[in-house]
PALUMGU-528292 format. One record per residue (C-alpha): residue number from 1; y, x, z. Coordinates in Angstrom, 3 decimals, always signed. Each point is the difference from the previous one (the first is absolute). Layout:
! PALUMGU-528292
PT   seq         c2         c1         c3
PT   NUM          Y          X          Z
...
END
This chain:
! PALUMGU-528292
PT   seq         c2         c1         c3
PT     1   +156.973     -3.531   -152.488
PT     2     +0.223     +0.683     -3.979
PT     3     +3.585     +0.811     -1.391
PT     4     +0.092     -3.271     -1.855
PT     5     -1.062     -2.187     +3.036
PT     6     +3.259     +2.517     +1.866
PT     7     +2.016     -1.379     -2.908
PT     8     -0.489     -3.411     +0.053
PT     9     +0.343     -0.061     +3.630
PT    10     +3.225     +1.781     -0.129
PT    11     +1.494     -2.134     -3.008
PT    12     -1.381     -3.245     +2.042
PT    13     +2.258     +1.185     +3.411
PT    14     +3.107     +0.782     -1.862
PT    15     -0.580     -3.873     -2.049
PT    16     -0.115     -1.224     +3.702
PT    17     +3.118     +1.817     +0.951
PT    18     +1.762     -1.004     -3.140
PT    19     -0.238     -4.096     +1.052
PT    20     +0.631     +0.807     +3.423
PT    21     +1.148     -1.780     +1.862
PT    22     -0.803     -3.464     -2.056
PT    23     +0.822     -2.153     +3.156
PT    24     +1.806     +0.468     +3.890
PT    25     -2.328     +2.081     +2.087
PT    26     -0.535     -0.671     +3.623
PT    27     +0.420     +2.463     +2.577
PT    28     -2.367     -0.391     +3.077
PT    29     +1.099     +0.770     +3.261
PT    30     -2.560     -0.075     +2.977
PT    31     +2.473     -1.253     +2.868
PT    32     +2.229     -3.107     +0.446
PT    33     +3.773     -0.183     -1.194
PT    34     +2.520     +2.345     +1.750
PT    35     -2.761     +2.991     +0.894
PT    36     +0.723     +3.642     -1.410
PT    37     -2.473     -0.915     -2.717
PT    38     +1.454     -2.866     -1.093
PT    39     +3.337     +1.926     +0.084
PT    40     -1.253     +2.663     -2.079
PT    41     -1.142     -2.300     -2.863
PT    42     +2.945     -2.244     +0.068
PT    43     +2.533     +3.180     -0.026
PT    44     -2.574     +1.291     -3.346
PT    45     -0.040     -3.627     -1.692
PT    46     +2.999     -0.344     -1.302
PT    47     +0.615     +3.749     -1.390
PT    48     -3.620     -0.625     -1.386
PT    49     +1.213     -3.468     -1.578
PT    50     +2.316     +1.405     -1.982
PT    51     -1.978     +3.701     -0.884
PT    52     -2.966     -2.155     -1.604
PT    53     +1.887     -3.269     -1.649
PT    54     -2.187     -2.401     +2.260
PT    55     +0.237     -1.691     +3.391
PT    56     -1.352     +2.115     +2.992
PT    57     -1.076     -2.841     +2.535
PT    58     -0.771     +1.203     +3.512
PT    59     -2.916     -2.178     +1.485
PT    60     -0.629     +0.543     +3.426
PT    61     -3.961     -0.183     +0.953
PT    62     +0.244     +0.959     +3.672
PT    63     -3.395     +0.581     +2.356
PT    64     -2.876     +2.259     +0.958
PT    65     +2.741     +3.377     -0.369
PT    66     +0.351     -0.911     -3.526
PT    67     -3.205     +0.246     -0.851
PT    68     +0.069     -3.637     -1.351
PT    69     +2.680     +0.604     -2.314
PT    70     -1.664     +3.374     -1.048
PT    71     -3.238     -2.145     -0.903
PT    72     +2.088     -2.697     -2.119
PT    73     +0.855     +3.256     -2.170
PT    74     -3.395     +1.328     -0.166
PT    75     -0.899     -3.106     -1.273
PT    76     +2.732     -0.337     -2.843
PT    77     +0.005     +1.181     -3.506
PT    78     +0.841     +3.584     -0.453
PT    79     +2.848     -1.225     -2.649
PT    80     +2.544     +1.095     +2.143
PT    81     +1.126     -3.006     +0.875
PT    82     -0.818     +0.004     +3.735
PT    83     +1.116     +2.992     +2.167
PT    84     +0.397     -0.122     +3.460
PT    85     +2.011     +2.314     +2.909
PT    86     -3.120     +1.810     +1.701
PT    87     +0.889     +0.809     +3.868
PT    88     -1.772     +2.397     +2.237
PT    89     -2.076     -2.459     +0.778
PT    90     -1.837     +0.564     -3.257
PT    91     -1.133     +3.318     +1.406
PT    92     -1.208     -1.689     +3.390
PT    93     -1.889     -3.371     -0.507
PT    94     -2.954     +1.777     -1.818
PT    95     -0.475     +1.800     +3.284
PT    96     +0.330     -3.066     +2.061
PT    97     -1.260     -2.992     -1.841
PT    98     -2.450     -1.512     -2.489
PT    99     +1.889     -0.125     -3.469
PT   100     -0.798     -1.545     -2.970
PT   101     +0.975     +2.285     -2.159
PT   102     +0.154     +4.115     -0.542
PT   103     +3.375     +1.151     +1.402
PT   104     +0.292     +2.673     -2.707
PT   105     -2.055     -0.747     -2.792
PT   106     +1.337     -3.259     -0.615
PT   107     +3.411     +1.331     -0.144
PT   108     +1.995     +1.984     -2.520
PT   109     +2.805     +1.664     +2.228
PT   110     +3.394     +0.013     -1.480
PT   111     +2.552     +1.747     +2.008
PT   112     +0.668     +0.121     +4.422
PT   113     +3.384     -1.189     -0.561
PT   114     +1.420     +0.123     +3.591
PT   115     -0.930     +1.770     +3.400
PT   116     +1.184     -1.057     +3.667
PT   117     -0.643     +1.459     +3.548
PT   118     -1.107     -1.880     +3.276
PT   119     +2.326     +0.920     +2.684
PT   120     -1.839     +0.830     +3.831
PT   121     +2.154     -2.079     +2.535
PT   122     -0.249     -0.454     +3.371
PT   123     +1.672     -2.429     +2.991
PT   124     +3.052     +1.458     +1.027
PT   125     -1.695     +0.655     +3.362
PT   126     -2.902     +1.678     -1.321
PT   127     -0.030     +3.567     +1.656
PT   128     -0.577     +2.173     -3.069
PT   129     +2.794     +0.390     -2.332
PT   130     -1.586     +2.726     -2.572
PT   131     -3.235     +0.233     -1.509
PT   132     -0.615     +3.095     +2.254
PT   133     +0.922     -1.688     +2.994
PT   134     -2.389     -3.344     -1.014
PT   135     -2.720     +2.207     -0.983
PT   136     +0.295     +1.914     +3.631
PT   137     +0.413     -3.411     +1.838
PT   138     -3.235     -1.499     -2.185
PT   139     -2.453     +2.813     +1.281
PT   140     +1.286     -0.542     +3.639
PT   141     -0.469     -4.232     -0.252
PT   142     -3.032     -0.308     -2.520
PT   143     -0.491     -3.604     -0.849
PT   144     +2.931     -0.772     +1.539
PT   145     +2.365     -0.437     -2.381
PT   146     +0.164     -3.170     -2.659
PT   147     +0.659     +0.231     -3.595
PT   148     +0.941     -3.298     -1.835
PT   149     -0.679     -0.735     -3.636
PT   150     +0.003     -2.396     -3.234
PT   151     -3.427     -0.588     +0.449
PT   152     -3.525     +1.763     +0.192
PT   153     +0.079     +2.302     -3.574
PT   154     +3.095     -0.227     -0.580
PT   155     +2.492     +3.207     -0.491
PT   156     +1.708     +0.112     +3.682
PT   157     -3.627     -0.493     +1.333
PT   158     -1.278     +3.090     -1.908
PT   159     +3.265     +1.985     +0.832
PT   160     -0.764     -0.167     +3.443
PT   161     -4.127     +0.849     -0.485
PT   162     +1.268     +2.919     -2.091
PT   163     +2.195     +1.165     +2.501
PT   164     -2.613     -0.348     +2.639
PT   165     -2.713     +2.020     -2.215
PT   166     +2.434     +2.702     -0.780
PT   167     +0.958     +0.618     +3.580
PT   168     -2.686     -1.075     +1.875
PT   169     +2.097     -2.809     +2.216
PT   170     -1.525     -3.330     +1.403
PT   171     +2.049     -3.082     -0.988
PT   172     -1.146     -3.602     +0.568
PT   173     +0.842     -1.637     -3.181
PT   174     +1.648     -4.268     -0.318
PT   175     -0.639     -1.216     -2.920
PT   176     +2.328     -2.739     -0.739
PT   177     +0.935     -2.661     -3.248
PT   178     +2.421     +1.870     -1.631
PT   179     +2.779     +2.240     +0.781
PT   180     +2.063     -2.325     +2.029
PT   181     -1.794     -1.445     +2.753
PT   182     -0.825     +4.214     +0.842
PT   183     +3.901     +0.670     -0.080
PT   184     +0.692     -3.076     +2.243
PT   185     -2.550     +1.511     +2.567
PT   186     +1.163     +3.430     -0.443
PT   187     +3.086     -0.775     +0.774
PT   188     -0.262     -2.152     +2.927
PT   189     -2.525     +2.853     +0.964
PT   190     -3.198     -1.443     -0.023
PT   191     -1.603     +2.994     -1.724
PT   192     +1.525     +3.511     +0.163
PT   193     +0.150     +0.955     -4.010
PT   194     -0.022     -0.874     -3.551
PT   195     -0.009     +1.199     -3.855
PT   196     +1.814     -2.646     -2.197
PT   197     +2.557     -0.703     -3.075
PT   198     +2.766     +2.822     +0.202
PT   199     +2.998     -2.415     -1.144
PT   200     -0.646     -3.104     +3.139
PT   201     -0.768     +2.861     +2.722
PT   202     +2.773     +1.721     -1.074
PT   203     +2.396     -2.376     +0.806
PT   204     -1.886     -0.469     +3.504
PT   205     +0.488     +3.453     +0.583
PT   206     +3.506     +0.070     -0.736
PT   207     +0.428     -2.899     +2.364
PT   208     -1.107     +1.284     +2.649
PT   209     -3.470     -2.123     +0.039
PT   210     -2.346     +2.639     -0.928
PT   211     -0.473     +3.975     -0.058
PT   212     -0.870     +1.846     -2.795
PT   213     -2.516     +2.896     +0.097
PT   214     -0.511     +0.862     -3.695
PT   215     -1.307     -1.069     -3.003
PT   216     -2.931     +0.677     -2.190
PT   217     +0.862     +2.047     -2.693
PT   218     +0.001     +3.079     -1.535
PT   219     +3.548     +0.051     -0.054
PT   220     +2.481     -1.465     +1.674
PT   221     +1.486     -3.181     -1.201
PT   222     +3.242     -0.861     -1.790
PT   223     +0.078     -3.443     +1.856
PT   224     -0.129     +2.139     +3.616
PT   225     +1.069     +3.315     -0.712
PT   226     +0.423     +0.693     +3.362
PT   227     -3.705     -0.776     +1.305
PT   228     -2.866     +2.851     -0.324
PT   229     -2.831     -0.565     -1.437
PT   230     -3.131     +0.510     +2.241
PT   231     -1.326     +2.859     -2.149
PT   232     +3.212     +2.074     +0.950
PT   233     +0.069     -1.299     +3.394
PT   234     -4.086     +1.596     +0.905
PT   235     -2.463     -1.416     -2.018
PT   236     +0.194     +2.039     -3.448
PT   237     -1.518     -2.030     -2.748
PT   238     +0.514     -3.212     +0.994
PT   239     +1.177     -2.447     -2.091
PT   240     -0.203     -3.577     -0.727
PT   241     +1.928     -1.939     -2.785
PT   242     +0.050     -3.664     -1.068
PT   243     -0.635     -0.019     -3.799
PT   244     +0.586     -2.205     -2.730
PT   245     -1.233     +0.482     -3.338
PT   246     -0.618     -2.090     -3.098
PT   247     -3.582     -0.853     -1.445
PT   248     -1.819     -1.493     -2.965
PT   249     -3.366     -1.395     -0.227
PT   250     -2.364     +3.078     -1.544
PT   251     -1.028     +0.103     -3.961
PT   252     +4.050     -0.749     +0.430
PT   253     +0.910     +1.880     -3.830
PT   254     +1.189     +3.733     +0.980
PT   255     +3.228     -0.772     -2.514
PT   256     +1.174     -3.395     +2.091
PT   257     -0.479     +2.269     +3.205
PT   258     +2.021     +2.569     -0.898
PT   259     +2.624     -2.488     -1.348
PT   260     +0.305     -1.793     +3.222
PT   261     +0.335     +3.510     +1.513
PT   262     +2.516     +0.822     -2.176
PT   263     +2.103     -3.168     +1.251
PT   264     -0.190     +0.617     +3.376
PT   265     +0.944     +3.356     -0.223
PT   266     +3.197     -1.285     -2.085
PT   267     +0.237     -2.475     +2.655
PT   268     -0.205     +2.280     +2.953
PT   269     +3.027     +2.040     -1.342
PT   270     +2.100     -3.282     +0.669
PT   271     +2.367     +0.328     +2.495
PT   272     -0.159     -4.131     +0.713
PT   273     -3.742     +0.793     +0.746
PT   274     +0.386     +3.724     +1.978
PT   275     +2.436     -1.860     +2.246
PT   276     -2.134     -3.183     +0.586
PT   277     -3.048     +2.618     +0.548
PT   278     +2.339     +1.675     +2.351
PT   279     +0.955     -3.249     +2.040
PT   280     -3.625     -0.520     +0.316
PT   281     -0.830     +3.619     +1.150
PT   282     -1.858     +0.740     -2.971
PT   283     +0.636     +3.104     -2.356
PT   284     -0.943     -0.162     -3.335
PT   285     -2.859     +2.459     -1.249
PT   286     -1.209     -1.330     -3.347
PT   287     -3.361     +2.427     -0.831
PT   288     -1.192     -0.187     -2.898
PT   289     -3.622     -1.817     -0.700
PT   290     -2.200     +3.122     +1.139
PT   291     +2.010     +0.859     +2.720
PT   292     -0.443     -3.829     +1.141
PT   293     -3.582     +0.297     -0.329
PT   294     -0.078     +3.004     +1.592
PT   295     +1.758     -1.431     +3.388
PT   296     -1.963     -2.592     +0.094
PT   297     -3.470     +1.456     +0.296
PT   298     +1.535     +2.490     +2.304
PT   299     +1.739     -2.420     +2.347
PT   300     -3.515     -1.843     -0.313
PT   301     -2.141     +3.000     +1.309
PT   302     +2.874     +0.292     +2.877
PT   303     -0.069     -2.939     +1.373
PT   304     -4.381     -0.597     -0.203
PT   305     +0.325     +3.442     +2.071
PT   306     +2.191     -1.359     +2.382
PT   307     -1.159     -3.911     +0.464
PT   308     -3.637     +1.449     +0.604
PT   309     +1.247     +2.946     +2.546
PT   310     +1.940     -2.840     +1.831
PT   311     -2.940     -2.524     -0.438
PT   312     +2.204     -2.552     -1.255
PT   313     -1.692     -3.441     -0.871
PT   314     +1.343     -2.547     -2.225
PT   315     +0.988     -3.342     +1.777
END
């Protein structure tokens, strides 16, 4: 590329990012109303609203993991216009589904704006209270004990194949439709354990319903301070966490990317948003463009690694 052609392309990106935003722009969330999500981008919205001068309008396209609502924005223009909240799930479906469209080339990756944990429970009368002690009891009952889940792909699904791979237990997996329906069985004890949303189990385990084991983190988190994670409690490097990060379709102009980055930064300094992220079980992170891009293809190679170890097949 010729210095003039560089020169016109750069003078072209920062015209685009002068008239931006020249109308509201709709933020795409892969899941129904009320899922973390949907929290996320309703908690950004507003702050967002009133960084950029226009209307942020959350527009919920829920199905297939999100990968429906990640193909609406590989289809629209690349005016900035049209973002969307990107959940693990963009990392998964390639691995587990036909898609219509390239999960990162058809992207420009803005910023992972918020990270949460999955949280190991078990029935109260489940035998092994540690990750040691479930481990230990795993070996000595292989394909004995039942794991529930959100569904086949999903992230408490590949929590517990993870698990399994890195310490070489036998779990019978139960997929189910959603979250829920796998809490109501665990805790009326028709399977023996589950990974799920840290802020409902939470209050399940402080009730009384359900034992925590750990979570999935690197680190323990601020919402259960008191849990381990399951790296610290025997299986170093482990770690799972529930993204959320915002996207624009690619040939997106580099100077409206790192102007919506800019905003969401700004935003995620908030304290209305850091306490709505908190009451979600979500803590902010807001990398920068590269970073983004960076996570993604790396969560991307994880996950292929792990769905093809496991032999997981798409429903």
């Amino acid at each position: 590329m010729t210095l003039a052609v560089l020169a016109v392309s750069s003078c072209a990106s920062f015209a685009y990012a002068q008239s931006f935003p020249s109308k509201p722009i709709r933020l795409l969330v892969g899941s129904p109303p009320g899922g973390g999500a949907d929290f996320i981008a309703r908690a950004l919205s507003q702050k967002l609203s009133e960084s950029l001068g226009q209307s942020v309008i959350v527009e919920n396209r829920p199905g297939a993991n999100g990968a429906i609502a990640s193909e609406l924005l590989a289809r629209s223009a690349p005016d900035g216009h049209t973002l969307i909240v990107n959940i693990i799930g963009h990392s998964i479906n390639p691995s587990v589904m036909k898609l219509n469209f390239d999960s990162i080339n058809d992207f420009a990756f803005v910023s992972q704006v918020a990270a949460s944990q999955n949280l190991l429970v078990a029935h109260p009368s489940f035998p092994a209270t540690t990750v040691k002690a479930l481990i230990a009891l795993s070996k000595a009952k292989p394909g004995e004990i039942t794991y529930g889940s959100q569904g086949i792909g999903a992230s408490g699904h590949l929590s517990g194949e993870l698990f399994q791979l890195m310490t070489g237990v036998k779990w019978v997996h139960v997929p189910y439709k959603g979250g829920a329906p796998a809490m109501s069985d665990l805790m009326a004890g028709q399977i023996s354990l589950s990974f799920g949303n840290i802020p409902t189990l939470v209050q399940q385990v402080r009730a009384g319903k359900l034992r925590a084991i750990a979570v999935t983190g690197a680190q323990r988190t601020a919402a259960a301070p008191d849990i381990p994670t399951v790296a610290e409690s025997g299986v170093p490097g482990f770690e799972v966490s529930n993204w959320f990060g915002v996207s624009a379709p690619a040939r997106t102009p580099s100077a409206i990317v790192d102007r919506v980055y800019t905003d969401i930064v700004h935003a995620l300094k908030s304290p209305e948003v850091r306490a709505a992220f908190n009451n979600a079980g979500a803590e902010p992170v807001g990398s920068n463009p590269e970073q983004y891009s960076a996570f993604i293809r790396n969560e991307s190679a994880k996950w292929a690694k792990v769905i093809k170890a496991a032999g997981i097949k798409g429903e």
